[in-house]
C-alpha positions, 0 to 999 in steps of 0.5 A: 115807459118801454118796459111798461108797455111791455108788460101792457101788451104781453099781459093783455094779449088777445086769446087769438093772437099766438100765446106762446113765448117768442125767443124774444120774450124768453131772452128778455126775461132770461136777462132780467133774471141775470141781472136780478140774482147774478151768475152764482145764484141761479145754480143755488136757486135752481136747486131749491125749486128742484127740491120744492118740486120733489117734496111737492111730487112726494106730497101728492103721491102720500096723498094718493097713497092715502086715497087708495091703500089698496095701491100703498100694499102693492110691492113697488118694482125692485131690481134683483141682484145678479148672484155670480 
């Protein structure tokens, strides 16, 4: 009953009241997300939403590529190595 009327509140809160996260809010969740997938799994799982949001990043700059070839024949910033 507790957990429903959380979400109640959280999900229905008033555009005046302040909308950000509480610590307290972000400990709950954080907890709950403990419990769900256990210590081992977060690691594993924070590496596939890392290589999620790569491949989504490469995608949109393909599609910008597409939009502007003039912006995909420009020479992208290299370093030079240093001849000794």
């Amino acid at each position: 009953m507790a957990v429903s009327t959380f979400i109640r509140n959280f999900a229905f809160r008033n555009q005046n009241d302040n909308s950000m996260l509480g610590t307290q809010e972000i400990i709950i969740i954080a907890l709950v997300i403990l419990l769900l997938f256990g210590g081992k799994k977060i690691p594993e799982l924070m590496k596939g939403l890392g290589k999620g949001v790569k491949s989504f990043k490469d995608g949109v700059n393909g599609i910008e590529q597409d939009l502007d070839p003039d912006q995909a024949n420009k020479p992208k910033k290299q370093t030079e190595a240093k001849e000794d």
